[in-house]
C-alpha positions as CSV (number, residue, x, y, z in Angstrom):
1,X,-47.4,66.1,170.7
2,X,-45.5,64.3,168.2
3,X,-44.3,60.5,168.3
4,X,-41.0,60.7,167.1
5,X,-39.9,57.0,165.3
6,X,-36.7,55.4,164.3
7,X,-37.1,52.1,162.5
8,X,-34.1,50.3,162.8
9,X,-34.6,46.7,160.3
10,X,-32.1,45.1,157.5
11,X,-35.3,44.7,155.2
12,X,-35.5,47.7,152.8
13,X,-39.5,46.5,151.9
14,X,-40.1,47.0,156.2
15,X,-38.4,50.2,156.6
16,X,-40.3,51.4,153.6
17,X,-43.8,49.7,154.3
18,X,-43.4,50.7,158.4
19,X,-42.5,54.6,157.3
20,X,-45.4,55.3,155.2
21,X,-47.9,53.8,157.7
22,X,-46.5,56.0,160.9
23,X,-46.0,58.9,158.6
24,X,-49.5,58.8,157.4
25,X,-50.8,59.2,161.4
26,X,-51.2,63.0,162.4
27,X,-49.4,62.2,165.5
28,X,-46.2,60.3,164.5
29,X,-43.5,61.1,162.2
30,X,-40.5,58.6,161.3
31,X,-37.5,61.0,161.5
32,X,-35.2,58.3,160.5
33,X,-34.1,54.7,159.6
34,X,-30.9,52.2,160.4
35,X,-30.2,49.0,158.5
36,X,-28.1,47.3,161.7
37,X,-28.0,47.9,165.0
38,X,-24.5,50.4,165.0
39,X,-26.8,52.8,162.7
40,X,-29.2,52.7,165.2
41,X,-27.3,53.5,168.4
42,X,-25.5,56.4,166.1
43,X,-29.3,57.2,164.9
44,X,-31.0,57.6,168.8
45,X,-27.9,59.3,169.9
46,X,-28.1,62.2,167.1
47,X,-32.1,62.3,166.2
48,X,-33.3,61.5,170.1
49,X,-36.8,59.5,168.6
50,X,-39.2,59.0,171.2
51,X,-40.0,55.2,169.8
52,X,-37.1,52.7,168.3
53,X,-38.5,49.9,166.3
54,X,-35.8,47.3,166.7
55,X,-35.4,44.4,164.7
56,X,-33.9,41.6,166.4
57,X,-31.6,39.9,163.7
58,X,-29.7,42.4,161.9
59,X,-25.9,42.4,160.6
60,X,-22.7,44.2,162.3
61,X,-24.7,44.8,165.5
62,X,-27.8,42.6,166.6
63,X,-31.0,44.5,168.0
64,X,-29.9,43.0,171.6
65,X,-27.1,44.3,171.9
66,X,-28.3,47.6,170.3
67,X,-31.1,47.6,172.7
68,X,-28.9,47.6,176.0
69,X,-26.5,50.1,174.3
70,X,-29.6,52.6,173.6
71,X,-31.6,51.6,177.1
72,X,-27.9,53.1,178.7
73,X,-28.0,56.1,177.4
74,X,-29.0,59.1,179.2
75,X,-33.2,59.7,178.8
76,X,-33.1,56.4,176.4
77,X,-35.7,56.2,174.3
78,X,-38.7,53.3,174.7
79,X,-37.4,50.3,172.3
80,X,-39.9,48.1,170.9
81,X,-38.6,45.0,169.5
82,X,-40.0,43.2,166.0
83,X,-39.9,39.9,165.8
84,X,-41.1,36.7,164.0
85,X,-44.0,34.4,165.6
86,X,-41.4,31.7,165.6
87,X,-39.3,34.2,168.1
88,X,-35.6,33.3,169.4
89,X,-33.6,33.6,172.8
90,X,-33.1,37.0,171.7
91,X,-36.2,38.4,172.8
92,X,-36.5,37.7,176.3
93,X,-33.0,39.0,176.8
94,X,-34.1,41.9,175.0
95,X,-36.8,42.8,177.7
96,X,-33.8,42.6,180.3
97,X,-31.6,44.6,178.1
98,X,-34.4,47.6,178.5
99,X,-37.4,46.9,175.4
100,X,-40.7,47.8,176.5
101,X,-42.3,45.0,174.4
102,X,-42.9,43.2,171.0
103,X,-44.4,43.6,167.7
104,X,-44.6,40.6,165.4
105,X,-43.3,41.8,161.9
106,X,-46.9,40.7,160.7
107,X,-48.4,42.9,162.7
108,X,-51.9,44.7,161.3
109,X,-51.5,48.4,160.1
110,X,-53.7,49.4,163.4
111,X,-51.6,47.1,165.9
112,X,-48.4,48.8,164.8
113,X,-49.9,52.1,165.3
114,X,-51.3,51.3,168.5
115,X,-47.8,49.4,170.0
116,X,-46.1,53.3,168.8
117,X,-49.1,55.0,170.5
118,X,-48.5,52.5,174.0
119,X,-44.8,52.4,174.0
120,X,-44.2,56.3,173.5
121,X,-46.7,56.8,176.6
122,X,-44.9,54.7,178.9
123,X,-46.4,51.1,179.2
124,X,-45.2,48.3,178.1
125,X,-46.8,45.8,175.2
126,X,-47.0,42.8,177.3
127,X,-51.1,42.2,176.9
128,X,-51.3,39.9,173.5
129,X,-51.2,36.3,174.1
130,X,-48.4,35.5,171.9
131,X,-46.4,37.4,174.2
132,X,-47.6,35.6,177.3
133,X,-46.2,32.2,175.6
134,X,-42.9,33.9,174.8
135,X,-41.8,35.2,178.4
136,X,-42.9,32.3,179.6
137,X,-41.0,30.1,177.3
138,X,-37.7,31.9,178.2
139,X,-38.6,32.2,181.3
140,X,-38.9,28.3,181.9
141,X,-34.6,28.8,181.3
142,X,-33.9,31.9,183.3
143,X,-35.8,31.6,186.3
144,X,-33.5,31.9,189.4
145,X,-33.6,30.6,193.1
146,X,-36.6,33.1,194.8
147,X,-34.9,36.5,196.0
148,X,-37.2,37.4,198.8
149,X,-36.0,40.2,200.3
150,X,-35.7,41.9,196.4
151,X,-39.5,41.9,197.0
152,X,-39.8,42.4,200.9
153,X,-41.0,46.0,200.6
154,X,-44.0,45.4,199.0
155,X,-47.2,44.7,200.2
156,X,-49.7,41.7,200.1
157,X,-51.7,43.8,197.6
158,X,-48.8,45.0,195.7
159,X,-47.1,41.2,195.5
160,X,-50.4,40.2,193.7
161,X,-50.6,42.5,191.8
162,X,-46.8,42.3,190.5
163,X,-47.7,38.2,189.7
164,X,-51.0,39.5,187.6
165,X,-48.7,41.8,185.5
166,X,-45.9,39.1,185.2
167,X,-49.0,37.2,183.3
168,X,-49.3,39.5,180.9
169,X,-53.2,41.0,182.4
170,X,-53.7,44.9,181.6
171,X,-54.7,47.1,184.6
172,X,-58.1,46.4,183.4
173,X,-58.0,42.9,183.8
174,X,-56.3,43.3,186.9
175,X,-59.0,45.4,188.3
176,X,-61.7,42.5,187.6
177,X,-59.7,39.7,189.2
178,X,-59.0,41.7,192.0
179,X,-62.1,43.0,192.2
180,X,-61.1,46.8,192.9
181,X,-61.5,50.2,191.2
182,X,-59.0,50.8,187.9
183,X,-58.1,53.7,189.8
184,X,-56.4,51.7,192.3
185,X,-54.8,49.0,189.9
186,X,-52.9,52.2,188.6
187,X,-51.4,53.4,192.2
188,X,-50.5,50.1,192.8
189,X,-48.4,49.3,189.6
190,X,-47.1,52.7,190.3
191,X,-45.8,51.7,193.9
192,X,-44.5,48.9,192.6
193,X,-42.4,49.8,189.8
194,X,-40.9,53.2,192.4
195,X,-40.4,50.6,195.6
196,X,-38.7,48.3,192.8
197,X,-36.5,50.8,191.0
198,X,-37.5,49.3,187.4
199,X,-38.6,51.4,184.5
200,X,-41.8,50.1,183.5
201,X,-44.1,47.3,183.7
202,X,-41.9,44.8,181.1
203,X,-38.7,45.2,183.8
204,X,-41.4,44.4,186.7
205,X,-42.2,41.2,184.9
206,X,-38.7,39.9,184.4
207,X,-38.6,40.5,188.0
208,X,-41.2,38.7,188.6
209,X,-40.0,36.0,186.6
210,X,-36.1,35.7,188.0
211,X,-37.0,36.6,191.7
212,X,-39.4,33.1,191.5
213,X,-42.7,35.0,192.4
214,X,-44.2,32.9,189.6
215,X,-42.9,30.2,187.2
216,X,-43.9,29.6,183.7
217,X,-47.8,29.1,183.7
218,X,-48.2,30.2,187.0
């Protein structure tokens, strides 16, 4: 099946250079582009893409507040946000505002295609390290008094395995430190995010993060 892409970025030489990478894969097509966030909301609403990528600064609407607009929407698409390496307070409200993940804007041709490839099946782009350092960096400002009983239905198991996600580990990772089957990494996440009510694994580590299950290098 098709990947369906908006690229939604102020910078004519991104748009371009971002469209004729995705357009050369046999599995994703760009079907269209936005220069500021309004165009974008307008663009998801008509064209339904399966992947936004959302530049964070960009004139008469920011990527933010294009992002919770588009994450309300009914089936939203998955909204992955671009970004600099110097990153702003943007981007961690951007996770709570509904993005999946990050791409920095310098980005290899085979990480972009990869983060399309990830985002469009579901998960979220929280493994690179870079990453890590950001949510824990906004994190260290938005971490609220522990909510317990927003985390009372899950189990031991599941409780660790919510703090391994919320530091950024992939299922296989997760798997080794726990020392159990992949297999069972994957039911677990699953249980977490359906007892939880969030969306994906980048909601379940803002969770993590303002419930006080771990802090900031934790």
């Amino acid at each position: 099946m098709t990947i369906r892409v908006l690229i939604a970025d102020d910078q004519g030489m991104v748009r371009s250079g971002f469209t004729v990478l995705l357009n050369a894969q046999p599995d994703i097509e760009v079907i269209g582009e936005a220069v500021n966030g309004q165009e974008a909301i307008a663009q998801a609403t008509d064209l339904h893409p399966d992947v936004i990528l959302m530049d964070v600064r960009m004139p008469v609407l920011d990527g933010l507040q294009a992002t919770r607009r588009i994450s309300a929407l009914p089936d939203p698409p998955k909204i992955l946000v671009l970004t600099t390496f110097d990153l702003d307070d943007y981007v961690y409200e951007a996770l709570r505002a509904g993005a999946s993940g990050f791409l920095l804007k310098d980005a290899t041709a085979a990480e972009l295609v990869h983060a399309v490839r990830v985002i469009a099946a579901g998960n979220a782009l929280l493994a690179p390290s870079v990453t890590r350092r950001l949510i824990a960096g906004f994190a260290r400002q938005q971490v609220a008094a522990p909510q317990p009983a927003t985390l009372a239905a899950l189990t031991a198991r599941e409780t660790e395995v919510l703090r391994l996600i919320a530091r950024g580990l992939s299922n296989t990772e997760i798997s080794d430190t726990l020392v159990i089957a992949e297999q069972t990494t994957k039911t677990h996440v699953s249980r977490i995010l359906a007892k939880l009510g969030l969306r994906d694994r980048a909601q379940a580590v803002v969770l993590a993060y303002e419930s006080g299950l771990i802090t900031p290098g934790g």
